[in-house]
C-alpha positions as CSV (number, residue, x, y, z in Angstrom):
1,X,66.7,-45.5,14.7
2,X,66.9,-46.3,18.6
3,X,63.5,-48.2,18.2
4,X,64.6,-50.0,14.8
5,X,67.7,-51.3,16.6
6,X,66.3,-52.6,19.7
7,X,62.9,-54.4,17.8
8,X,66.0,-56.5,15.8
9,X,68.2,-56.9,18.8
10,X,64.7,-58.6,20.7
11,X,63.9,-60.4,17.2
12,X,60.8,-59.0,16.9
13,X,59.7,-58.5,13.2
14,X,58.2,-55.2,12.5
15,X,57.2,-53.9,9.1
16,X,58.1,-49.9,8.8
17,X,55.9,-47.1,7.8
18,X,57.0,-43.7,6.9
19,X,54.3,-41.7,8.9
20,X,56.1,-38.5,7.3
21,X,55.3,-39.7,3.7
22,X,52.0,-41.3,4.2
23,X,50.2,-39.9,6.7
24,X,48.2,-42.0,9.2
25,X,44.1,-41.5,8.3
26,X,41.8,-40.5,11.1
27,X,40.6,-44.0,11.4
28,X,43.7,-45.5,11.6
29,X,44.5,-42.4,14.8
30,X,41.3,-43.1,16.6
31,X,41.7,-47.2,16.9
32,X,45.7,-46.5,17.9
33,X,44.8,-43.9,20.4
34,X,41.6,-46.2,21.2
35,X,44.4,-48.8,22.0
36,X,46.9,-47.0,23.3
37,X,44.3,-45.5,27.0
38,X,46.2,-42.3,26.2
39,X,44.7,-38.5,25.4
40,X,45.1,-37.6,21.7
41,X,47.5,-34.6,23.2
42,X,50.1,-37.9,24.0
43,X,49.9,-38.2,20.1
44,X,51.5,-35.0,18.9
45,X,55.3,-34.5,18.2
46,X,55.3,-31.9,20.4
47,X,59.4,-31.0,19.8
48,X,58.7,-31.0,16.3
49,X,59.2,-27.9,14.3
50,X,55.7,-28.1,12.7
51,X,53.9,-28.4,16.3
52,X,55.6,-25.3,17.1
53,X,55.2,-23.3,14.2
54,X,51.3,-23.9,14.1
55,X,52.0,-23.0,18.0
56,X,49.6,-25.8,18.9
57,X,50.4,-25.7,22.4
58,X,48.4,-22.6,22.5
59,X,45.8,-24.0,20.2
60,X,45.5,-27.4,21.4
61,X,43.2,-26.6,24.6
62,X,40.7,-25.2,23.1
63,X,40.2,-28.2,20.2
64,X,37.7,-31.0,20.4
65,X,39.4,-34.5,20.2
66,X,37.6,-34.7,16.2
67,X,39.8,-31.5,15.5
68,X,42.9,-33.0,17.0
69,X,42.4,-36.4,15.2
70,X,42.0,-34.7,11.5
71,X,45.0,-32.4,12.5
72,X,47.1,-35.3,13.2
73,X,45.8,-36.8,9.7
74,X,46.7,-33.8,8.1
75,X,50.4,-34.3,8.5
76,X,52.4,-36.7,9.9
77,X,54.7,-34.8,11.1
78,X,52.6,-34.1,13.9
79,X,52.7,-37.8,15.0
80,X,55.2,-38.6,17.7
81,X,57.6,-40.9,16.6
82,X,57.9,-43.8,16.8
83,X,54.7,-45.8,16.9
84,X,54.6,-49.3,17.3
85,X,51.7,-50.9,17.0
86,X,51.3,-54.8,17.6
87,X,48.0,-56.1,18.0
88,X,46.2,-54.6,20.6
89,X,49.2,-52.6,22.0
90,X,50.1,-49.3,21.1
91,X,53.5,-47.6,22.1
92,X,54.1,-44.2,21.1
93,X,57.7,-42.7,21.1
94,X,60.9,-45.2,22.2
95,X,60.7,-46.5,25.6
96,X,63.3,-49.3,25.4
97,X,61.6,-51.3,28.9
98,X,58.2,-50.9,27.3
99,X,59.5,-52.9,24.2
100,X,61.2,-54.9,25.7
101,X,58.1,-55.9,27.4
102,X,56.1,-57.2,23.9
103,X,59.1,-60.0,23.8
């Protein structure tokens, strides 16, 4: 809601996805991650409940960056939140100086 807010205080238009609902593909996770110069680990909602069930902090070391990818594609619950993609920038989770920054 944090990142909502400050994209319409800076006017920036933004169209919203629910990541939960519709999961992101593996394509559409390898050209953000591609974008964003960060590991696929930088990806995962790792305070979510689902990242801890599936105690993928244990898991996550030993997987190739393919497994990661199609695991993230699996559910989006796994995605940290938000992402905020705007041509060939890629922000993932709310960093309000890093949006502010896109103005």
């Amino acid at each position: 809601m944090r990142a909502k807010k400050h994209l319409n205080q800076l006017g920036l238009a933004f169209e919203e996805r629910d990541i939960s609902r519709e999961n992101p593909t593996a394509e559409e996770l390898e050209r953000w991650i591609a974008l964003s110069g960060l590991p696929v680990k930088k990806f995962f909602n790792t305070s979510g409940r689902l990242y801890q069930s599936l105690q993928l902090k244990e898991k996550l070391p030993t997987m190739s960056e393919r497994e990661m990818i199609a695991l993230l594609a699996s559910d989006g619950m796994l995605v940290k939140r938000p992402l905020l993609i705007k041509e060939n920038q890629v922000l993932v989770g709310y960093r309000a100086e890093a949006y502010a920054a896109l103005v």
